[in-house]
C-alpha positions as CSV (number, residue, x, y, z in Angstrom):
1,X,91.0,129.8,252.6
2,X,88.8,126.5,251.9
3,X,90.2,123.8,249.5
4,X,88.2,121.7,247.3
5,X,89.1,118.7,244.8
6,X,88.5,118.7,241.4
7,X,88.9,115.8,238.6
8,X,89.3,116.3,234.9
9,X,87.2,112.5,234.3
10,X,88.4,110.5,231.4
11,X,86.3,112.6,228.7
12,X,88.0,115.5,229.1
13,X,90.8,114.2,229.1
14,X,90.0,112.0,225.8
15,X,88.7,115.0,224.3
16,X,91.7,117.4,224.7
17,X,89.4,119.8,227.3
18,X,92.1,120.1,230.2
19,X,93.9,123.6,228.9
20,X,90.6,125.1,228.6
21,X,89.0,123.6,231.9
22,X,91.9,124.5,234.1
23,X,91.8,128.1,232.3
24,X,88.9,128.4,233.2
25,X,89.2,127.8,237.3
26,X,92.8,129.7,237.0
27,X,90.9,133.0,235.5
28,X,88.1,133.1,238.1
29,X,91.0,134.0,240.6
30,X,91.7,129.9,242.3
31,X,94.9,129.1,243.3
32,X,95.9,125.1,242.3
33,X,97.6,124.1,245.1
34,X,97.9,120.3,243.2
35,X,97.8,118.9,240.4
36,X,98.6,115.6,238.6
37,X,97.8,113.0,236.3
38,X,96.9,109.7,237.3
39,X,94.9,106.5,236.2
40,X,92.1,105.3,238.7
41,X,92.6,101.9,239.4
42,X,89.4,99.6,241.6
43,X,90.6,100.3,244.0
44,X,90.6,104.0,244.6
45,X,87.5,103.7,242.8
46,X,85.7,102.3,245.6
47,X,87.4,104.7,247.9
48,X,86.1,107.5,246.1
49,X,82.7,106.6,245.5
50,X,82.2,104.7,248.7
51,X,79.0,105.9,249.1
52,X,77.5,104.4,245.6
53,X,79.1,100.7,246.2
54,X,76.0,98.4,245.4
55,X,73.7,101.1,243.5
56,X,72.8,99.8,240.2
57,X,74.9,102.3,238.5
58,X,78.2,101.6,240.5
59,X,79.4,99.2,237.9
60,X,78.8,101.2,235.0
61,X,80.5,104.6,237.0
62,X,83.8,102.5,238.5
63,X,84.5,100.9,234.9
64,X,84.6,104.4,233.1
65,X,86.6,106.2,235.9
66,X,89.2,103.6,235.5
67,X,88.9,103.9,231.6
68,X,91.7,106.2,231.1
69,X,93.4,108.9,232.6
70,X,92.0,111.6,234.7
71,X,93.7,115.1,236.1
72,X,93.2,115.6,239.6
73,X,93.6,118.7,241.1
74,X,93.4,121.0,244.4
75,X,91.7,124.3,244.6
76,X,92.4,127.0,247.2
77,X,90.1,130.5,247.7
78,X,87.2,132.0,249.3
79,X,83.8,129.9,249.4
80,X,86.0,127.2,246.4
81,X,83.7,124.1,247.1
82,X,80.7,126.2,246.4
83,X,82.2,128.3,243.4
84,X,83.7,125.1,242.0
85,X,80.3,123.7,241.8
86,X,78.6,126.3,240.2
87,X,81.0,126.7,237.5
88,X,80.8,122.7,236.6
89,X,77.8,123.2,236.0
90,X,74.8,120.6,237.1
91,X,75.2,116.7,237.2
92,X,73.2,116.4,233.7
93,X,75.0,118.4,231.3
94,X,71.2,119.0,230.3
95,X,70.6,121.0,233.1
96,X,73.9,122.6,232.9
97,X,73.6,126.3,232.1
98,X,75.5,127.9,229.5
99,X,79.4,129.0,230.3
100,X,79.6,126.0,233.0
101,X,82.0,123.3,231.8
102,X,78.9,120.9,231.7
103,X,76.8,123.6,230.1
104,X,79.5,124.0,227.2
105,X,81.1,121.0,227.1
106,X,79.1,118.1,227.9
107,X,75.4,116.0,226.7
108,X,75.2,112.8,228.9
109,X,75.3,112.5,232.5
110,X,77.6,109.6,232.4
111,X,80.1,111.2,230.3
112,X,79.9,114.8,232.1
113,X,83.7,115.9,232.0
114,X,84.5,116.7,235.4
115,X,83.9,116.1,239.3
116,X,83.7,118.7,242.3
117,X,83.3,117.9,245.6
118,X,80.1,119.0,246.7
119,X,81.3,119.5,250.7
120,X,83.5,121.3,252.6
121,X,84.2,117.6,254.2
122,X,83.7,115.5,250.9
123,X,86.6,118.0,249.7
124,X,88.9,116.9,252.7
125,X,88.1,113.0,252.3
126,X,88.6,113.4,248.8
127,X,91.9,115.4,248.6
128,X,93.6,113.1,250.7
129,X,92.4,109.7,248.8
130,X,94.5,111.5,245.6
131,X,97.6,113.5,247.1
132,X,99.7,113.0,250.0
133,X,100.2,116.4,252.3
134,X,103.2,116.6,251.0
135,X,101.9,117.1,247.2
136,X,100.3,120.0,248.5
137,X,102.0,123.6,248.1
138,X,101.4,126.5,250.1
139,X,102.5,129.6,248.5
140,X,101.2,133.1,248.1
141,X,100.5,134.8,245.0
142,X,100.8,138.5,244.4
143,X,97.4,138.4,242.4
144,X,95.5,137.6,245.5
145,X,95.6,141.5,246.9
146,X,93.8,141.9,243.4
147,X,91.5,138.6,244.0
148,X,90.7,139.6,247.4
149,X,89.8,142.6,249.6
C-alpha cells in the first residue's frame, strides 16, 4: 500500500472544516495511519517548501503556513497520492470541480484549505519532515476485505 501526506492548512482549521475533511478521506476507504496537530514554525517551513525558497510568493506562502495551526496527517491505500489529489481538488479552488474539498470549500488560491503531496517521493520527503517512524501505526482494519479485492 502507498502512503501520502496530507495537511489541513490554517483555513480549515480557522474555519472549523477538519471533521468534515477528514470524513471525507475516511469514507473513500483510506486508512490514517497519523495524525496530529501542530503549528508550522520557519523553520519547517522552508523544509517543506524548499523548492519555492526565493520565488516571489515564498514570503507571502511561509507567513500564512505559520499563521496558525495546521492538522497533518498520513494516508495509507491503493494509488493514495493520486486519489488524495483528485479529491482536493485543483490548486485554484476556481478550477476545483464540485465535491473536491477545493471545489466545495474554498475561492482563493492562497487560502485553498488543504495540501497533498503530488509524488509518490514528495509524499516520503514530506511525511518524515512532520512525524517520526515511530508516530506512524501499522494496523489492519477489517473494512479493508470490503475496500479491497
Amino acid at each position: 500500500m502507498e502512503r501520502t501526506y496530507v495537511m489541513i492548512k490554517p483555513d480549515g482549521v480557522q474555519r472549523n472544516l477538519v471533521g468534515e475533511i477528514i470524513s471525507r478521506f475516511e469514507k473513500k476507504g483510506f486508512k490514517i495511519v497519523g495524525l496530529k496537530m501542530l503549528q508550522i514554525d520557519r523553520a519547517i517551513a522552508e523544509k517543506h517548501y524548499a523548492e519555492h525558497i526565493g520565488k516571489p510568493f515564498f514570503e507571502g506562502l511561509a507567513s500564512y503556513i505559520t499563521s496558525g495551526p495546521v492538522v497533518a496527517m498520513v494516508l495509507e491505500g491503493k494509488d493514495v497520492v493520486a486519489a488524495a489529489r483528485a479529491m482536493n481538488g485543483a490548486t485554484n479552488p476556481a478550477n476545483a470541480g464540485p465535491g473536491t474539498v477545493r471545489g466545495d470549500m474554498a475561492i482563493e488560491v492562497g487560502r485553498n484549505v488543504i495540501h497533498g503531496s503530488d509524488s509518490v517521493d514528495s509524499a516520503k520527503r514530506e511525511i518524515f519532515i512532520y512525524f517520526t517512524e515511530e508516530e506512524l501505526c501499522e494496523y489492519k482494519k477489517v473494512l479493508e476485505n470490503w475496500i479491497y479485492e
